[in-house]
C-alpha positions as CSV (number, residue, x, y, z in Angstrom):
1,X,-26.2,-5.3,-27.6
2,X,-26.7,-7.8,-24.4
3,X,-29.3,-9.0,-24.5
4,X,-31.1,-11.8,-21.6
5,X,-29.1,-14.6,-21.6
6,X,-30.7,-16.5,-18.4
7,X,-34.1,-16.0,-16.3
8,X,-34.1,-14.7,-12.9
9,X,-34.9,-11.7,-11.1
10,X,-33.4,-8.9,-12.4
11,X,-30.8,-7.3,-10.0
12,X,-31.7,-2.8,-9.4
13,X,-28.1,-2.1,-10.0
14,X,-28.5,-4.3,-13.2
15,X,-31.5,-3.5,-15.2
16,X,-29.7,-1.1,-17.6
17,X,-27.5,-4.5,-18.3
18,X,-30.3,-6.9,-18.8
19,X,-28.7,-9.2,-16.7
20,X,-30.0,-11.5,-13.8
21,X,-28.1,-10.4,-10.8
22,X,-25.5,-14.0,-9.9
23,X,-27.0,-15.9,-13.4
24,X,-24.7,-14.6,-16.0
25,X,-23.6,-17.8,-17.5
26,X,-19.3,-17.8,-17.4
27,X,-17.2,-16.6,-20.4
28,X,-15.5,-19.2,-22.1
29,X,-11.5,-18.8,-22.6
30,X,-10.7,-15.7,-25.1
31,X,-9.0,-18.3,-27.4
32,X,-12.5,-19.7,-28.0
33,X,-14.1,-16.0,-28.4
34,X,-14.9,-13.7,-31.3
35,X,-13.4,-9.8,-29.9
36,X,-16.5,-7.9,-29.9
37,X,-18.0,-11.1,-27.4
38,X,-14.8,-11.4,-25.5
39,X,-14.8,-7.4,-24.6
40,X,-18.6,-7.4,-24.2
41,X,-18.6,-10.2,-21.7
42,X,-15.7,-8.7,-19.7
43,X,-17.2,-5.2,-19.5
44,X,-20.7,-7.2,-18.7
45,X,-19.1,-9.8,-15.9
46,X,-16.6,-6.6,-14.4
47,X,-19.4,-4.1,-14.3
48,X,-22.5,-6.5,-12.6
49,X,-19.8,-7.8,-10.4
50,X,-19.1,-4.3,-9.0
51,X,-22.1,-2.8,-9.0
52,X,-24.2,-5.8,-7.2
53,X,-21.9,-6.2,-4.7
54,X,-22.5,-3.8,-1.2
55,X,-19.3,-2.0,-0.4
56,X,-18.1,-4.4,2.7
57,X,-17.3,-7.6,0.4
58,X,-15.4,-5.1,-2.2
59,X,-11.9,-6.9,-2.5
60,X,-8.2,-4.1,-2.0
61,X,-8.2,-3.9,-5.9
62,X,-12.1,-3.4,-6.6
63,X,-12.4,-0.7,-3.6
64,X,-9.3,1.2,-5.6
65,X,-11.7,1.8,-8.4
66,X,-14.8,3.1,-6.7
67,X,-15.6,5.4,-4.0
68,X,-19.4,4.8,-2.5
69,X,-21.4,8.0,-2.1
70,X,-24.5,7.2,-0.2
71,X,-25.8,3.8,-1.0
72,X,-24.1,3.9,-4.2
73,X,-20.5,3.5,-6.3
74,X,-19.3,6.2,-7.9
75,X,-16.7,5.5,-10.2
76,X,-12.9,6.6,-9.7
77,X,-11.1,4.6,-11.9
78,X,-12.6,1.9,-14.3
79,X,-11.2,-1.1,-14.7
80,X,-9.0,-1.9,-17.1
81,X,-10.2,-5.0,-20.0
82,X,-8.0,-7.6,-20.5
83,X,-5.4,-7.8,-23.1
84,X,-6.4,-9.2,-26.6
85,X,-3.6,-10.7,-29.2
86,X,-4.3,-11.3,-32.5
87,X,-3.5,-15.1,-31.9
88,X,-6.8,-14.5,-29.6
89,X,-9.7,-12.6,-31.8
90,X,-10.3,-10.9,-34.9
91,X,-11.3,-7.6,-35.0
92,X,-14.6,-6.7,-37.1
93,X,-14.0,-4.2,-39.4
94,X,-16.7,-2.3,-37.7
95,X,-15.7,-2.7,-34.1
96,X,-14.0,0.4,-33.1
97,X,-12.1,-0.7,-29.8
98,X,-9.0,0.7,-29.0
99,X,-6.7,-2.8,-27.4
100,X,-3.5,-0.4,-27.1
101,X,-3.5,0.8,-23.4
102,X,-1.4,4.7,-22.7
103,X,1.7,3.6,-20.7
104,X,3.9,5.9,-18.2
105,X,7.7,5.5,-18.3
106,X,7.8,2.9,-15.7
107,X,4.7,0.3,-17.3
108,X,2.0,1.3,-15.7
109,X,-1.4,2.0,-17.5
110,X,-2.3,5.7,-17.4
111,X,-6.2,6.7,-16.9
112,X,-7.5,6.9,-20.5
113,X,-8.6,10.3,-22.1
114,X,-11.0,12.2,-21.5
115,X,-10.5,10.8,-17.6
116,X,-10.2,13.9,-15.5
117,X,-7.0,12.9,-14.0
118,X,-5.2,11.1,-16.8
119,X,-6.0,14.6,-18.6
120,X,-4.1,16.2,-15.9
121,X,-1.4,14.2,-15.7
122,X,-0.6,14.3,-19.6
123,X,-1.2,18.1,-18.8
124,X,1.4,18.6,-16.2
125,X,3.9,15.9,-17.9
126,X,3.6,18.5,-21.0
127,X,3.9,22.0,-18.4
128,X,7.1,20.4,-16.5
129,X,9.0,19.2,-19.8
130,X,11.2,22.5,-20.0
131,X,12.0,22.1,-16.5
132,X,12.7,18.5,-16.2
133,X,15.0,19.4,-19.6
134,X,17.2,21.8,-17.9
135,X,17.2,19.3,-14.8
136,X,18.5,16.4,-16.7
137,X,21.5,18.2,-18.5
138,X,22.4,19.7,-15.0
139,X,22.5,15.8,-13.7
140,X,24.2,15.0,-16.8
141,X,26.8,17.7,-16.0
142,X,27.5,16.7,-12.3
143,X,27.5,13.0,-13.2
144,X,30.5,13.9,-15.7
145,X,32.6,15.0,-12.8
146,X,32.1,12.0,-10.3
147,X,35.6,11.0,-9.6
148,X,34.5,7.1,-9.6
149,X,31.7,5.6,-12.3
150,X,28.2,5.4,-10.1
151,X,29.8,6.3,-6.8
152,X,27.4,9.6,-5.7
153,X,27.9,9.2,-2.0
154,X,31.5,11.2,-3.2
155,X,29.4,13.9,-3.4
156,X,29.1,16.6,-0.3
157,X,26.2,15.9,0.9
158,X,24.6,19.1,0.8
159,X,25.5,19.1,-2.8
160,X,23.8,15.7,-3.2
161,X,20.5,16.5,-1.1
162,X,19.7,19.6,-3.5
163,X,20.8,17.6,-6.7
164,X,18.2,14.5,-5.5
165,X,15.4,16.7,-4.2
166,X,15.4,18.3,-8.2
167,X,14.7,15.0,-8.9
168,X,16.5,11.8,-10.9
169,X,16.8,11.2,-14.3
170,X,14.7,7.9,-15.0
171,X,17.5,6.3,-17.1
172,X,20.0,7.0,-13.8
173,X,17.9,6.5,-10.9
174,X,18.9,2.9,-10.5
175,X,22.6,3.8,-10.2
176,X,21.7,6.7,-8.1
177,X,20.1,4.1,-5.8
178,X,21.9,1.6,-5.9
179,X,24.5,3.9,-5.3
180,X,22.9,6.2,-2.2
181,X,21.5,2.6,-0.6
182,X,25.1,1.4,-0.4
183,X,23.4,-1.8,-1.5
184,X,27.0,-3.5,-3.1
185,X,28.5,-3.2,0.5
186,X,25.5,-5.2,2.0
187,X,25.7,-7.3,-0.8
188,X,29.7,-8.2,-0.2
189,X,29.1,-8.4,3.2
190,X,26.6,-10.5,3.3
191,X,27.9,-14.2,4.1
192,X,24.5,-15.9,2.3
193,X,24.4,-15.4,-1.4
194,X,20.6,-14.4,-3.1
195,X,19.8,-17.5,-4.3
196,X,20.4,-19.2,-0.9
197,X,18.1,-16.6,0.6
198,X,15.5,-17.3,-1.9
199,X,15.8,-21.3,-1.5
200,X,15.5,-20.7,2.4
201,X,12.8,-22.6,4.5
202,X,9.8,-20.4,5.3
203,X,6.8,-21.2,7.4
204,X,3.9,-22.6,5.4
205,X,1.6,-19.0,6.7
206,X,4.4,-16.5,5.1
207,X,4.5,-18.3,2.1
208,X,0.7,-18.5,1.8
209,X,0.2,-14.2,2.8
210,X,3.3,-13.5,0.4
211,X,1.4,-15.9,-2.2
212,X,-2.3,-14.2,-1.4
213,X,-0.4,-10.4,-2.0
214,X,1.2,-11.4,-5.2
215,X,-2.0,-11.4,-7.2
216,X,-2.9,-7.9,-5.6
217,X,0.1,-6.3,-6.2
218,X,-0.1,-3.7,-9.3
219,X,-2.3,-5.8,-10.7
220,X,-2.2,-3.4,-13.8
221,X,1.0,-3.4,-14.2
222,X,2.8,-5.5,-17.4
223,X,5.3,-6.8,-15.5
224,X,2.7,-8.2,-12.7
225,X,0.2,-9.3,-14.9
226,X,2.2,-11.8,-16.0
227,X,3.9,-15.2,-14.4
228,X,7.5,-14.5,-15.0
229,X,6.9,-11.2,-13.1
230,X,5.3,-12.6,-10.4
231,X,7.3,-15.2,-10.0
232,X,10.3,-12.9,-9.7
233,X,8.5,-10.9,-6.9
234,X,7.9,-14.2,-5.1
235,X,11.6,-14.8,-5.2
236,X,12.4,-11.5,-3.6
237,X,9.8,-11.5,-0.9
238,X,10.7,-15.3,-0.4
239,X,14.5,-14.1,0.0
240,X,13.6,-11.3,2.3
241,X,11.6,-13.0,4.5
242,X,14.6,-15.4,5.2
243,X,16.9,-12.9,5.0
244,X,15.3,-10.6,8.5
245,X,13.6,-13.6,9.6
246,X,12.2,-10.6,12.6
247,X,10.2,-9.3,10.0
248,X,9.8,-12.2,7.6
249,X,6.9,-10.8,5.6
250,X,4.1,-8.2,5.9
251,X,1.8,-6.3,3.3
252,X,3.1,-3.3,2.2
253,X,6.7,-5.1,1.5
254,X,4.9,-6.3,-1.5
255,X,4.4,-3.0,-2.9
256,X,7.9,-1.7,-1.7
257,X,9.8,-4.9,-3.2
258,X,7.5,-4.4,-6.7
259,X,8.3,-0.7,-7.6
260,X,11.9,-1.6,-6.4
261,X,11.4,-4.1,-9.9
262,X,10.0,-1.7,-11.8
263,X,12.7,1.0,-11.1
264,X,15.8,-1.2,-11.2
265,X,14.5,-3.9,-13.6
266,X,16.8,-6.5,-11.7
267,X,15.7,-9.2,-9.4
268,X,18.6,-9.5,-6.9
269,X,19.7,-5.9,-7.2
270,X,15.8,-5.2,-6.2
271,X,16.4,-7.8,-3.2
272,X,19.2,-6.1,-1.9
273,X,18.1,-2.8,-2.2
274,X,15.1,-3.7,-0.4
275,X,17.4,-4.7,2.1
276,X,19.8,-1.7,2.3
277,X,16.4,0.6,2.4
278,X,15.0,-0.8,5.2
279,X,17.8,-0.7,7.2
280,X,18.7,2.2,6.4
281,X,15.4,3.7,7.0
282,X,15.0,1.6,10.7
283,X,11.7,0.5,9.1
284,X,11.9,-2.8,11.1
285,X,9.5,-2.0,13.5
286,X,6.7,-0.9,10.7
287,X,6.2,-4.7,10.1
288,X,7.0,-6.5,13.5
289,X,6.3,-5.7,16.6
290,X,2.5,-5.2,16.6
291,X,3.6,-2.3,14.7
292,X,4.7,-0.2,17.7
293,X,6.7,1.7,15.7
294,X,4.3,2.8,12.8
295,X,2.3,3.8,15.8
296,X,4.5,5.7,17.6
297,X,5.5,7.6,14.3
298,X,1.9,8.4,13.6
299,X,1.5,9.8,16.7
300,X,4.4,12.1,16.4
301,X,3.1,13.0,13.1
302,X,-0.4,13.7,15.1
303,X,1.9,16.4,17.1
304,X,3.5,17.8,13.8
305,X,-0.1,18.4,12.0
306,X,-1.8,20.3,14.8
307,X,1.6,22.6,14.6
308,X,1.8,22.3,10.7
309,X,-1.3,22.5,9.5
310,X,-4.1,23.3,12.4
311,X,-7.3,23.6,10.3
312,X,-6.8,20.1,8.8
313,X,-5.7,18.6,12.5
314,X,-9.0,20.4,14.0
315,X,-11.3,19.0,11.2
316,X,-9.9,15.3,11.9
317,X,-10.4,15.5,15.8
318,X,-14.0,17.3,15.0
319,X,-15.4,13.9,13.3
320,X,-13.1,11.6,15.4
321,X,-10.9,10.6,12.6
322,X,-8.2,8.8,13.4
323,X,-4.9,9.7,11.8
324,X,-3.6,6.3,11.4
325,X,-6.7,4.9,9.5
326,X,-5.6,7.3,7.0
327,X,-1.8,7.5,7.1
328,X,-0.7,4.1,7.7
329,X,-1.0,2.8,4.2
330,X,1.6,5.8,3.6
331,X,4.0,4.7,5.6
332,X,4.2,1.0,5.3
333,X,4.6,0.9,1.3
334,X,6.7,4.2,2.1
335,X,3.7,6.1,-0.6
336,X,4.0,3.6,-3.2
337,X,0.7,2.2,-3.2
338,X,-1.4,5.5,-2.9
339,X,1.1,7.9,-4.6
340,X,1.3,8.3,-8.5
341,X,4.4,6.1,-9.7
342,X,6.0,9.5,-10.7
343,X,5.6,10.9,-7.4
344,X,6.8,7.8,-5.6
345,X,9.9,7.9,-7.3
346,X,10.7,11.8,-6.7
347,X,9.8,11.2,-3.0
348,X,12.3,8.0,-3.2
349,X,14.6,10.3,-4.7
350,X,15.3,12.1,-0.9
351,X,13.8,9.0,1.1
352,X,17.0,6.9,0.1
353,X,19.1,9.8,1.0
354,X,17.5,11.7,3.8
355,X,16.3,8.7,5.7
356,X,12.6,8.4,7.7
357,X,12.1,12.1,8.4
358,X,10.8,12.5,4.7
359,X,8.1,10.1,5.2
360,X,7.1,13.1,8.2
361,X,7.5,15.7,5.7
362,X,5.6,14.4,2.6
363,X,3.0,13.2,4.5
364,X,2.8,16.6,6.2
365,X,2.9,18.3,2.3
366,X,-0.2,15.6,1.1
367,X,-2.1,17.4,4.1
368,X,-1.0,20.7,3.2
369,X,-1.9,20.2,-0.7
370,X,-5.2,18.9,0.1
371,X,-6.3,21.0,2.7
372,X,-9.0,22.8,1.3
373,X,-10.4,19.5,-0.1
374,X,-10.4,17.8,3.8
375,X,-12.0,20.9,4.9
376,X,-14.9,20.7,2.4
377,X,-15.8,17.4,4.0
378,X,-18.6,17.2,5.6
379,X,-17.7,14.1,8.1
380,X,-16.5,11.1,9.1
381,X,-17.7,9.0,5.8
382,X,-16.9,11.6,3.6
383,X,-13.2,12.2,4.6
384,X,-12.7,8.5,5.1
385,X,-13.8,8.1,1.5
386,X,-12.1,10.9,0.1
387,X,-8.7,10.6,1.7
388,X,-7.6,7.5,-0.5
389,X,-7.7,10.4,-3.3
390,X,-6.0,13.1,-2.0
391,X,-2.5,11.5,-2.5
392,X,-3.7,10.2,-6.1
393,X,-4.3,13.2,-7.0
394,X,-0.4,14.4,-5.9
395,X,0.5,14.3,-10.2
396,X,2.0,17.5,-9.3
397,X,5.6,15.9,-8.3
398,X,7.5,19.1,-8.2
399,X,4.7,21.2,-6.4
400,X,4.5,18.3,-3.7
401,X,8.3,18.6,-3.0
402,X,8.1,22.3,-2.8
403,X,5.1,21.6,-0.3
404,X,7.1,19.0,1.8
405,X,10.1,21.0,1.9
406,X,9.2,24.7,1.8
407,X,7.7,26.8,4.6
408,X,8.4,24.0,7.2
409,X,10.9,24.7,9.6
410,X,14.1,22.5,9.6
411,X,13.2,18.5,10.6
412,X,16.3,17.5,13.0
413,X,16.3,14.0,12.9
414,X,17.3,13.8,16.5
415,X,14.2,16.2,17.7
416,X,12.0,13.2,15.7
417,X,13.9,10.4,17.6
418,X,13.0,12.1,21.0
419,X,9.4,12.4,19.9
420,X,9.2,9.2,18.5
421,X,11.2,7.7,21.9
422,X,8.0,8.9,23.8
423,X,5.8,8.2,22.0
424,X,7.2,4.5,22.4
425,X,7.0,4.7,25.7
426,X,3.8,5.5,25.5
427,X,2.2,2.9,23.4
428,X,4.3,0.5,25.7
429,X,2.9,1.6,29.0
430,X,-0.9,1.5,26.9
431,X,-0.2,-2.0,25.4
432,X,0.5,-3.6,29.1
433,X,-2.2,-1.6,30.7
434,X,-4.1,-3.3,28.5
435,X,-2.5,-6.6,29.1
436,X,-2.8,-6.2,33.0
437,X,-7.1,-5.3,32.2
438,X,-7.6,-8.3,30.2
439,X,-6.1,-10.7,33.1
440,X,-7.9,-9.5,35.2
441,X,-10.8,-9.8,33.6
442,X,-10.4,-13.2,32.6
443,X,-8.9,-14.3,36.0
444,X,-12.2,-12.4,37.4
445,X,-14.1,-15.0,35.0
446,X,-12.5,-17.9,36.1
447,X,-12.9,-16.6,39.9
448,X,-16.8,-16.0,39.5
449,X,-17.2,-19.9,37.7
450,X,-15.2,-21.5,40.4
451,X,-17.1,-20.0,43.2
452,X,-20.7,-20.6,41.2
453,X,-19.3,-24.2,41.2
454,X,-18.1,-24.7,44.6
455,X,-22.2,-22.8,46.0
456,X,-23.7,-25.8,43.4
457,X,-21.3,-28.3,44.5
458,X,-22.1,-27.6,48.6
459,X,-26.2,-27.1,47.9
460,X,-26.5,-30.8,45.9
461,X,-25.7,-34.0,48.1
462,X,-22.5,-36.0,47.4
463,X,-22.7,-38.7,45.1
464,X,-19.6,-39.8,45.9
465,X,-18.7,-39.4,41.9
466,X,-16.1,-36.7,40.8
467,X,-18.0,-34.1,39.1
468,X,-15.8,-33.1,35.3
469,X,-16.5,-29.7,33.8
470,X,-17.6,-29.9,30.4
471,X,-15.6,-29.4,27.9
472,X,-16.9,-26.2,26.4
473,X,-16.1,-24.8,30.4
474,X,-12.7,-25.8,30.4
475,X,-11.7,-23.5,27.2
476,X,-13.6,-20.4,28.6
477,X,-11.2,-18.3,30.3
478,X,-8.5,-19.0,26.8
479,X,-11.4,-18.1,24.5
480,X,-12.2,-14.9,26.5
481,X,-8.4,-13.4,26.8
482,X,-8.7,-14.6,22.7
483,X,-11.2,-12.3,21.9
484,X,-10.6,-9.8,24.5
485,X,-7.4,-9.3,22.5
């Protein structure tokens, strides 16, 4: 049905598309298309695009939906086509397209049938039914007997950690976290309403990176697709970043702050809880810092693999993997990004409660699931490819709990803030080793070009003019210690 439509070389990746690789003339506006030319063109533009394009100019959202095997993409999930009204098109009463997208409970799009993991997840949403049945009237029960409306922190907490590790009823989890967060009391207490937050002063840079993440943040999402959503996200990062002006903004807030949205459906409730879980989580130092405390946490989750699960710790150090090229992604959007939606929220579930140590035990219970898949790989390219999966592929919420939970002994938070204090120590001593080596080296520089200078200077007879470096010399020894760090 596409035929050539410009002249040019054809592209290898292309020929099945009949397209001249970079010629494709550009789609008008879908107002101005017939459906069966708008859909066409999209699937023609998304596809060339992808396919022409080596692997290192991928964008976050395009390397998402493929995984490269070899010298070529294999597809992992495909893109989604954009949304047609009927103010838009027509539809031809012989075009069989299907413009309804599958939705989860919380907006996003699932993978379409016939997908090997959207089959899955229908499949296990259908298997965990009965359970989550029984769950919810339990919930209902206990919910009946709070002595206050919403207040669940009256709840013993060992009564509370079992009832939030079953898992929260979707239609109660914003009151159960606004609730467990203790987000009103940060609220009352704070002196500086929302709204002035979000009308603060920020730097032109942190406006530009929160503006630059809003476009990839759940970009299939309803809510994000559109302005008002976007804007509303904007207004909470803007408000956060004035509000902990230590941290003022990094990636993986973005994500954080979005699902916060989607969960709560409120703009400044999702600011404050965004607030209250961060400090209750002492995530500060994940964003600040040069990240010296994601660091050190991944290096005391290094410890607890090789104890927890050896085979996958042994396979890692064998092709020089390093742990943090993997796990860091986890930690800063706290799973969001790489976890289904559904298992984000039952790991939030405990994560609000517990506090940090979950993100050590889920992460440990992803390795533990996938084990036998990081041991079929074959080296470094293959597990580095194949690890953005193995947490996608966590559908199975409950069995995931059980794995983070079960078989592992006891996590006492104050054993993982001594590790975590070494650690620290640690990465301090490294980071001004490393300081101390590039002075050095740069004051070495500058010793070597002043004595190189002062040998020319004595072997040329005096002038009697002052002799000025040029330029270029001057800003040596700054552009040295630059790139040196």
């Amino acid at each position: 049905p596409l035929g050539p439509t410009a002249k040019g070389a054809v592209c290898g990746c292309c020929t099945i598309m009949f397209l001249p690789c970079g010629t494709f003339p550009p789609v008008a506006p879908r107002g101005q298309q017939e459906k069966p030319f708008a859909v066409r063109a999209w699937a023609t533009a998304t596809v060339h695009e992808l396919l022409c394009r080596p692997p290192d100019v991928f964008d976050e959202f395009e390397a998402d939906q493929f995984a490269w095997t070899g010298d070529k993409p294999q597809l992992v999930r495909p893109p989604q086509p954009p949304q047609l009204s009927d103010n838009d098109i027509l539809l031809e009463d012989d075009t069989d397209v299907d413009i309804h997208e599958e939705l989860d409970d919380f907006g996003f799009v699932l993978p379409p049938r016939g997908d090997a993991l959207g089959d899955s997840t229908r499949a296990y949403a259908h298997q965990f039914e009965p359970k989550a049945v029984r769950r919810r009237r339990r919930f209902e029960a206990r919910r009946q007997r709070l002595g206050q409306h919403g207040d669940w922190t009256s709840l013993p907490e060992p009564v509370l950690k079992k009832l939030l590790r079953k898992g929260v009823p979707f239609q109660h989890r914003p009151e159960v976290w606004w609730s467990v967060l203790g987000c009103e009391a940060l609220r009352q207490r704070s002196p500086i309403a929302y709204a002035a937050h979000v009308a603060g002063n920020l730097s032109a840079k942190v406006a530009d990176e929160i503006e630059r993440d809003l476009q990839r943040t759940f970009p299939s999402h309803g809510t994000f697709c559109e302005a008002a959503g976007r804007a509303k996200l904007r207004n909470i990062l803007r408000g956060y970043a004035c509000y902990n002006p230590r941290v003022k903004y990094c990636q993986g807030l973005n994500f954080i702050a979005a699902m916060l949205l989607v969960v709560l459906g409120d703009e400044e409730r999702s600011f404050w809880a965004l607030a209250a879980a961060v400090e209750r989580l002492g995530a500060e130092g994940y964003y600040c810092d040069s990240m010296k405390l994601l660091r050190a946490d991944v290096q005391v989750l290094d410890g607890l693999l090789a104890r927890k699960c050896p085979r996958v710790s042994r396979a890692f150090r064998e092709n020089d993997v390093e742990l943090i090229s993997i796990v860091s992604e986890w930690y800063i959007t706290w799973f969001s990004k790489c976890l289904p939606p559904l298992t984000t929220v039952r790991v939030w579930d405990t994560l609000f409660l517990e506090g940090f140590k979950i993100l050590f035990r889920v992460a440990l219970g992803i390795f533990r699931r996938a084990e036998v898949e990081v041991l079929r790989c074959g080296g470094f390219d293959t597990i580095m490819i194949n690890s953005k999966l193995w947490p996608r592929n966590m559908i199975a919420h409950n069995e995931l709990l059980k794995a983070s939970f079960q078989g592992l002994r006891m996590f006492r938070r104050q054993e993982l803030l001594q590790a975590r204090a070494v650690a620290l120590q640690h990465i301090e001593a490294e980071d001004l080793e490393r300081h101390r080596r590039v002075e050095e080296k740069a004051a070495a520089r500058e010793a070597s070009r002043t004595s190189t200078a002062a040998n020319s200077s004595d072997a040329t007879p005096s002038t009697g003019v002052l002799s000025v470096p040029h330029p270029h010399d001057a800003s040596l020894t700054s552009s040295a210690l630059h790139e040196s760090l």
